[in-house]
N, CA, C and O atoms as a GROMACS GRO file, in nm:
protein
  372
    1UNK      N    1  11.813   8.949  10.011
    1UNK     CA    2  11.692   9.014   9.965
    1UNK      C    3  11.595   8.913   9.905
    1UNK      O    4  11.474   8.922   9.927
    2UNK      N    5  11.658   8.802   9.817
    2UNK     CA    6  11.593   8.718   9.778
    2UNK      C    7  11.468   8.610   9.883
    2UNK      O    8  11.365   8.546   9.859
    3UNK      N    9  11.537   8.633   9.981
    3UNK     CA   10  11.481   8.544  10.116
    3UNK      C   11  11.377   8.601  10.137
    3UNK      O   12  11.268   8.544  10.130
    4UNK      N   13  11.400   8.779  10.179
    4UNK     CA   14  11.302   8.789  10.196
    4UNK      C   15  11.142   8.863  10.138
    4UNK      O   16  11.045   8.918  10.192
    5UNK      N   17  11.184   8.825   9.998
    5UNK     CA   18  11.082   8.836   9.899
    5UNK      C   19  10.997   8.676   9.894
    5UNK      O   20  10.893   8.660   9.830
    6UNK      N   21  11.051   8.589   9.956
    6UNK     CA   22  11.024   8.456   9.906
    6UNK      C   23  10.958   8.424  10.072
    6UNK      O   24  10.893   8.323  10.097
    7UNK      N   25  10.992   8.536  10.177
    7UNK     CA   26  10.872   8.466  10.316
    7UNK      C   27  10.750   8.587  10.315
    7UNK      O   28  10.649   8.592  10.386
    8UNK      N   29  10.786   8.665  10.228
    8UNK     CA   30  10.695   8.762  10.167
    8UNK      C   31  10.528   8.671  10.108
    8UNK      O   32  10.410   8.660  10.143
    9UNK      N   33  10.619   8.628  10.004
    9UNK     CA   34  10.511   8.543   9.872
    9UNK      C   35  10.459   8.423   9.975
    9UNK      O   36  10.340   8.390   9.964
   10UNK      N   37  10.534   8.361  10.066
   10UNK     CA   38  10.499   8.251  10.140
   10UNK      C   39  10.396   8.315  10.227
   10UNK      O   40  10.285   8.262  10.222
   11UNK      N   41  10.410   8.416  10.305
   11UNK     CA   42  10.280   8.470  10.375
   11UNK      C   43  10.190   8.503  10.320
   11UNK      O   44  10.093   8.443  10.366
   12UNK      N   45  10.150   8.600  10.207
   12UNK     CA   46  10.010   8.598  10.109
   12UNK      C   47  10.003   8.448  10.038
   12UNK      O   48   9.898   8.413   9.985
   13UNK      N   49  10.103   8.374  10.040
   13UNK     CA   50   9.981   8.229  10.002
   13UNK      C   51   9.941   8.156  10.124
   13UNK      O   52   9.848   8.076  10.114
   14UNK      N   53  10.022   8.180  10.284
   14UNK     CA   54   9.935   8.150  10.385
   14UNK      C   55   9.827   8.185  10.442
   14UNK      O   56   9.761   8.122  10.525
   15UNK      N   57   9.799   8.354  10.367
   15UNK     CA   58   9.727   8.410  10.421
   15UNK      C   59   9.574   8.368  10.333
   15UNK      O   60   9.463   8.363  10.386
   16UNK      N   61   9.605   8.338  10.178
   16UNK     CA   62   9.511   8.299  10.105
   16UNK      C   63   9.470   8.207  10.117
   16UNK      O   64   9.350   8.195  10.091
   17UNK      N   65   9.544   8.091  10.164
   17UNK     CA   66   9.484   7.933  10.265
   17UNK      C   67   9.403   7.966  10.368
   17UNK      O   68   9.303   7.906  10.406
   18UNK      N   69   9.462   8.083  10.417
   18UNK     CA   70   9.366   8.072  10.547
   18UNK      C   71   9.206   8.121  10.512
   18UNK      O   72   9.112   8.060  10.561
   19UNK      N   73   9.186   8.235  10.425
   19UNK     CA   74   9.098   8.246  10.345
   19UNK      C   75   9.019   8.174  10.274
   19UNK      O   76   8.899   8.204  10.276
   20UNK      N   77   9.054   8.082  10.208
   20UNK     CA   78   9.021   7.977  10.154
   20UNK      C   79   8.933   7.836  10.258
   20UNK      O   80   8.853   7.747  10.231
   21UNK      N   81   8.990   7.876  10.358
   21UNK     CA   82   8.929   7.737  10.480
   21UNK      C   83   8.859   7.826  10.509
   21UNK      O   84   8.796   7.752  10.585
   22UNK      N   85   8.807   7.923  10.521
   22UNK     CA   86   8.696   8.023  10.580
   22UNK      C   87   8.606   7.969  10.453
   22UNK      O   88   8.553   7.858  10.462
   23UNK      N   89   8.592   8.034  10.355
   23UNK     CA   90   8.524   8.013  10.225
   23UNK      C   91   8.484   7.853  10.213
   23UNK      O   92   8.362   7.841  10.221
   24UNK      N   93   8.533   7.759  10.201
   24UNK     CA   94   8.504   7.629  10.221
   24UNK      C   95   8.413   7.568  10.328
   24UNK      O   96   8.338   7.471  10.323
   25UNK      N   97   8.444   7.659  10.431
   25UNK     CA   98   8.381   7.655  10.564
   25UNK      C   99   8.228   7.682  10.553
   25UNK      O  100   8.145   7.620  10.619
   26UNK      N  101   8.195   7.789  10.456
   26UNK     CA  102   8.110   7.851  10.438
   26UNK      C  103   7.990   7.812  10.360
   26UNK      O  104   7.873   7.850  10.357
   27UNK      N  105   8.081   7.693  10.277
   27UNK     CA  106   8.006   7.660  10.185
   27UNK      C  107   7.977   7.517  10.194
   27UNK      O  108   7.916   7.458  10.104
   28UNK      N  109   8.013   7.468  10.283
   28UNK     CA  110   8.027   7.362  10.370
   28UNK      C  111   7.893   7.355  10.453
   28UNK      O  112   7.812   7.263  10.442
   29UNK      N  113   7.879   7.461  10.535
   29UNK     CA  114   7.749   7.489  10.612
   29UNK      C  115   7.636   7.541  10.538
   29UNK      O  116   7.564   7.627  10.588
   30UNK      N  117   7.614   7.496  10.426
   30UNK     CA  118   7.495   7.567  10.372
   30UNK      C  119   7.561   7.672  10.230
   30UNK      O  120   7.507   7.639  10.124
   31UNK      N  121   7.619   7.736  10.221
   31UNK     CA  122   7.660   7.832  10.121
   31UNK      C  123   7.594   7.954  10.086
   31UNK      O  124   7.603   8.022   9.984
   32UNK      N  125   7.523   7.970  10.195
   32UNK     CA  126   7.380   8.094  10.176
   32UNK      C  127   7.494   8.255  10.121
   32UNK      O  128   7.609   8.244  10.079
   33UNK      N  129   7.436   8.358  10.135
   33UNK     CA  130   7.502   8.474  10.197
   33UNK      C  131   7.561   8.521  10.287
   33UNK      O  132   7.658   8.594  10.306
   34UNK      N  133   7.467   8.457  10.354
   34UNK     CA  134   7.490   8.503  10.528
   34UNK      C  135   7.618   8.441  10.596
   34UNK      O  136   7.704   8.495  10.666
   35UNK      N  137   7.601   8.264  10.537
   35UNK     CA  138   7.746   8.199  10.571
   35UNK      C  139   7.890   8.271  10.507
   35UNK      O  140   8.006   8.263  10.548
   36UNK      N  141   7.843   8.329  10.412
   36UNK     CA  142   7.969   8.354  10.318
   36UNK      C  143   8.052   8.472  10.421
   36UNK      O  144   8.170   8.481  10.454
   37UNK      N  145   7.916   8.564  10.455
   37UNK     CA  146   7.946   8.667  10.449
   37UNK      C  147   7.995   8.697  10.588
   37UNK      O  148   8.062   8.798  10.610
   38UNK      N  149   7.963   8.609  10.687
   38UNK     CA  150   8.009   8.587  10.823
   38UNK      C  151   8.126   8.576  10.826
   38UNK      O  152   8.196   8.652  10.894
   39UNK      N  153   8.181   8.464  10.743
   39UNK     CA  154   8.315   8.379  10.736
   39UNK      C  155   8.417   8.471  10.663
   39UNK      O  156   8.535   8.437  10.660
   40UNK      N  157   8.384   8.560  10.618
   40UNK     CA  158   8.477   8.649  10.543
   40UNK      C  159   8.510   8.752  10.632
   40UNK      O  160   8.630   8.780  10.642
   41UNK      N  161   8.397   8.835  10.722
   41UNK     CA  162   8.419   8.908  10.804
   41UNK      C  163   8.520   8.866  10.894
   41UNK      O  164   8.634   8.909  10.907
   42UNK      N  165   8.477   8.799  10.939
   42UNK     CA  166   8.525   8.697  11.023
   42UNK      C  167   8.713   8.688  11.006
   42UNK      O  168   8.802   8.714  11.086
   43UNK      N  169   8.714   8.644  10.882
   43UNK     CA  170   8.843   8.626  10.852
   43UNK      C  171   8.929   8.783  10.872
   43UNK      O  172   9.033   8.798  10.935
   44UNK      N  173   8.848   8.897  10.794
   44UNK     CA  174   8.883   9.019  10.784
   44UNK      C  175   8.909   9.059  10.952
   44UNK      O  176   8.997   9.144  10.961
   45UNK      N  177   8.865   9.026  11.057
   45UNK     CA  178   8.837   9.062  11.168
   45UNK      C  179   8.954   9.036  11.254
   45UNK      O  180   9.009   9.111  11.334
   46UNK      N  181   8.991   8.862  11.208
   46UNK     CA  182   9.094   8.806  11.289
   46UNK      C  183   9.221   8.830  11.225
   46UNK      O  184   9.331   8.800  11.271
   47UNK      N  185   9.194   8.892  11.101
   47UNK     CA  186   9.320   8.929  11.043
   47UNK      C  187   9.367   9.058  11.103
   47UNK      O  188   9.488   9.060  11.128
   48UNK      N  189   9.287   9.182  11.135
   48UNK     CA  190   9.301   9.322  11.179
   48UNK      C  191   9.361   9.270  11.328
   48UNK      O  192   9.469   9.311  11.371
   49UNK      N  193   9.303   9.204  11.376
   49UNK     CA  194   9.320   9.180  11.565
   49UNK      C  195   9.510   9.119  11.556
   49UNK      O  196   9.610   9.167  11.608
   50UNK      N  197   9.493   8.999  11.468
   50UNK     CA  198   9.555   8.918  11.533
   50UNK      C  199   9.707   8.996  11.438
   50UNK      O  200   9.822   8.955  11.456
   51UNK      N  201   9.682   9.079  11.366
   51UNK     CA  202   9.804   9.104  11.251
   51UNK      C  203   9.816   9.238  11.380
   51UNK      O  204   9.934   9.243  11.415
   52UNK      N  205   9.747   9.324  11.441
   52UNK     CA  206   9.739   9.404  11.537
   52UNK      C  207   9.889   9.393  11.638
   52UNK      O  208   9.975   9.478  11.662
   53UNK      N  209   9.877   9.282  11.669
   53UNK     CA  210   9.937   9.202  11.766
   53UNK      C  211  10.061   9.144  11.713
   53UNK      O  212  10.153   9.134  11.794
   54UNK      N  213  10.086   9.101  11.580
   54UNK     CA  214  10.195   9.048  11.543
   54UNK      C  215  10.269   9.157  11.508
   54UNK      O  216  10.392   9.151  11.505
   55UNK      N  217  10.217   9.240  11.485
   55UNK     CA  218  10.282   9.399  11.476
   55UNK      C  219  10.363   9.467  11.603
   55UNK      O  220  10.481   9.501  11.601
   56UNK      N  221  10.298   9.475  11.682
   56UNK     CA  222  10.322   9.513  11.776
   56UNK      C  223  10.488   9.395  11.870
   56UNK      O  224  10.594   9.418  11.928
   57UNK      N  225  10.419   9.293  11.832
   57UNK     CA  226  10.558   9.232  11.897
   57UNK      C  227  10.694   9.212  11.766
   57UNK      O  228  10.814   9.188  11.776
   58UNK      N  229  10.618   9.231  11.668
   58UNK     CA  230  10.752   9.328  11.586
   58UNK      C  231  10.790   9.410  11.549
   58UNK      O  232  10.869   9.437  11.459
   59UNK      N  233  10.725   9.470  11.629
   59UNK     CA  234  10.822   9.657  11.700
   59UNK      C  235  10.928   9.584  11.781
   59UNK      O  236  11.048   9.610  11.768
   60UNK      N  237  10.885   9.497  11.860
   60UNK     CA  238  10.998   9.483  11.990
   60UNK      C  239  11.051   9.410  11.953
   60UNK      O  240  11.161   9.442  11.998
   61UNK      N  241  11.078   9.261  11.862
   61UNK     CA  242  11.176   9.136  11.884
   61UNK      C  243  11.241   9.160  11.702
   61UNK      O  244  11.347   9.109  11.667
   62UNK      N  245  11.158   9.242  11.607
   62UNK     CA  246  11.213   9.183  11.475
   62UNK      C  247  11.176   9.312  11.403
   62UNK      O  248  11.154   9.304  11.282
   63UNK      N  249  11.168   9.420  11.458
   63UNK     CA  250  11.197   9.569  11.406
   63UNK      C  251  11.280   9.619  11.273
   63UNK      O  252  11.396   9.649  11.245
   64UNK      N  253  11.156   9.611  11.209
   64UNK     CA  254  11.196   9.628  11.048
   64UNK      C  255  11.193   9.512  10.944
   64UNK      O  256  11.223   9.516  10.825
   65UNK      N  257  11.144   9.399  11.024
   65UNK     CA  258  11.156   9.280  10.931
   65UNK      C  259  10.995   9.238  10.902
   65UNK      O  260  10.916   9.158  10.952
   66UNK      N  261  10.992   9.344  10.787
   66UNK     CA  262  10.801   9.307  10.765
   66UNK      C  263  10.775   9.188  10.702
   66UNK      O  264  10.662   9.142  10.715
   67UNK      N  265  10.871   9.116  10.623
   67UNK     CA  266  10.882   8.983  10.594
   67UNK      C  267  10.807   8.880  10.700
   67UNK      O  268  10.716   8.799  10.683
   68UNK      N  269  10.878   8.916  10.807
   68UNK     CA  270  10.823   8.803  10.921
   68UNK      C  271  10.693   8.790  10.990
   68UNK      O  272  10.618   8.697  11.017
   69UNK      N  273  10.693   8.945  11.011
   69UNK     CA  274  10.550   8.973  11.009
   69UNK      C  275  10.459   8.918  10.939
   69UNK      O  276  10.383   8.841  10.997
   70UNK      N  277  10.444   8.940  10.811
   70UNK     CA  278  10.378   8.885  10.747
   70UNK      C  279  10.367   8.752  10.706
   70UNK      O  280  10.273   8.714  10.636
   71UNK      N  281  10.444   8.689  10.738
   71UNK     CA  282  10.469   8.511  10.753
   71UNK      C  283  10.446   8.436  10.871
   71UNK      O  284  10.435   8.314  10.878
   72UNK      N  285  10.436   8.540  10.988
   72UNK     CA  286  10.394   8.514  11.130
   72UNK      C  287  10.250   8.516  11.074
   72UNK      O  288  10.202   8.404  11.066
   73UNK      N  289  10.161   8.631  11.030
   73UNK     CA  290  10.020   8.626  11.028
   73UNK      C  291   9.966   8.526  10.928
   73UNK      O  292   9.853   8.478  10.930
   74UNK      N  293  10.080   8.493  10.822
   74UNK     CA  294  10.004   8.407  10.742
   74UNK      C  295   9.972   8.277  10.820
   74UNK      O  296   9.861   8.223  10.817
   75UNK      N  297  10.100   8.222  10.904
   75UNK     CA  298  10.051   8.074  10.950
   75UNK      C  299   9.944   8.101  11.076
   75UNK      O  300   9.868   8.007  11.098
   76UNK      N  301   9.931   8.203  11.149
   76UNK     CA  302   9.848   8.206  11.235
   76UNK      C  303   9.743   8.211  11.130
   76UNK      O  304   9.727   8.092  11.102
   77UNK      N  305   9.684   8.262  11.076
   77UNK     CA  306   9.568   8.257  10.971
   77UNK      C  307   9.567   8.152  10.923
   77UNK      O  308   9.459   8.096  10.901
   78UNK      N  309   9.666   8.104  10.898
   78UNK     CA  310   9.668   7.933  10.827
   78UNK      C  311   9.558   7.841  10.931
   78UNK      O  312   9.441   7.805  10.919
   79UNK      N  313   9.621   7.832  10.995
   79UNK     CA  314   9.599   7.776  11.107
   79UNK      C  315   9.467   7.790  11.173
   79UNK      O  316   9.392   7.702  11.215
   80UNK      N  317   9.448   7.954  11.174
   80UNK     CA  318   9.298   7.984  11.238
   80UNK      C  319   9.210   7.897  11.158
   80UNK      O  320   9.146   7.807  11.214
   81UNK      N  321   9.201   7.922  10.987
   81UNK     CA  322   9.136   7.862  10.908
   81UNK      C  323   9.108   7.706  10.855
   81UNK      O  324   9.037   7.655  10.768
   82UNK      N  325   9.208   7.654  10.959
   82UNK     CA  326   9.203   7.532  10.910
   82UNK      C  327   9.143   7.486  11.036
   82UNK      O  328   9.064   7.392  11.025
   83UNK      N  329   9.166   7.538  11.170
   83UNK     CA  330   9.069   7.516  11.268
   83UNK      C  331   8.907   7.527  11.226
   83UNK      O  332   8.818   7.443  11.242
   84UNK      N  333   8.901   7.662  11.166
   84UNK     CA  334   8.747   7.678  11.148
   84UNK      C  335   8.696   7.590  11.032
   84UNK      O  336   8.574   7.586  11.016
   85UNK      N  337   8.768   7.525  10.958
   85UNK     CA  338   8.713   7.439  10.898
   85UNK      C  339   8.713   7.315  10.887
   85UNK      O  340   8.638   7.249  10.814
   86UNK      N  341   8.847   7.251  11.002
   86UNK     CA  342   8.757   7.132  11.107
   86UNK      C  343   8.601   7.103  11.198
   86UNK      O  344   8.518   7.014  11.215
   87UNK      N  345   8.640   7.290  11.250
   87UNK     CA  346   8.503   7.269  11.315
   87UNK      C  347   8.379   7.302  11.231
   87UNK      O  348   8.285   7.321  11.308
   88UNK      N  349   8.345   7.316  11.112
   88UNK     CA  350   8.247   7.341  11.021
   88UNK      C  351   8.157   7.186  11.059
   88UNK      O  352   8.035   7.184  11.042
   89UNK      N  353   8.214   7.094  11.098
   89UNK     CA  354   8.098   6.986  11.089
   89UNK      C  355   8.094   6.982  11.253
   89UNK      O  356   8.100   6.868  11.301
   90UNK      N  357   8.082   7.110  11.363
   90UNK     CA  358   7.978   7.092  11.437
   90UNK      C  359   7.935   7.200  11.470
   90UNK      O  360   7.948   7.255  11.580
   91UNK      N  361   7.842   7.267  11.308
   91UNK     CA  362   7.756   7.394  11.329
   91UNK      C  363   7.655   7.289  11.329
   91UNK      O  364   7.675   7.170  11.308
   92UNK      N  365   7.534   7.353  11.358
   92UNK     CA  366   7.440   7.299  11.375
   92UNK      C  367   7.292   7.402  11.358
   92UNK      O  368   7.236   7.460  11.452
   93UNK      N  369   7.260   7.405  11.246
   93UNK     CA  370   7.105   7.497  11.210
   93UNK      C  371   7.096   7.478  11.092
   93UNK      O  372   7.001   7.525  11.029
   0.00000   0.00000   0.00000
């Protein structure tokens, strides 16, 4: 049980990294509203789609293990976010 309280806590702090490289991202390009407010959606967006999907294939391979789930979406979010905030230095406006 302990385990999986601890890939629990590990996915909301992957998921808050990934958040965090959105926000940085944002403020990186200017810091207006509009950036903020893109990059958050944004995040909110790929979180609904892509957590959509990690759901769904744990109905079929890991059924009942919301732990993983949620440690699957954190590093994909990790990840998304650290992409989008490599590519922050080639917005361009």
């Amino acid at each position: 049980m302990a385990q999986r309280v601890g890939l629990i806590w590990l996915g909301l702090a992957l998921l808050g990294a990934g958040l965090l490289a959105h926000l940085l991202s944002a403020q990186a390009i200017g810091g207006s509203y509009v950036a903020y407010r893109d990059h958050i959606l944004g995040f909110v967006g790929l979180t609904v789609v892509t957590g959509a999907v990690i759901w769904a294939l744990g109905l079929r391979f890991w059924k009942g293990r919301y732990d993983i789930t949620l440690l699957a979406l954190g590093i994909l979010q990790a990840l998304i976010g650290l992409f989008v905030w490599i590519n922050r230095f080639s917005v361009h406006g």
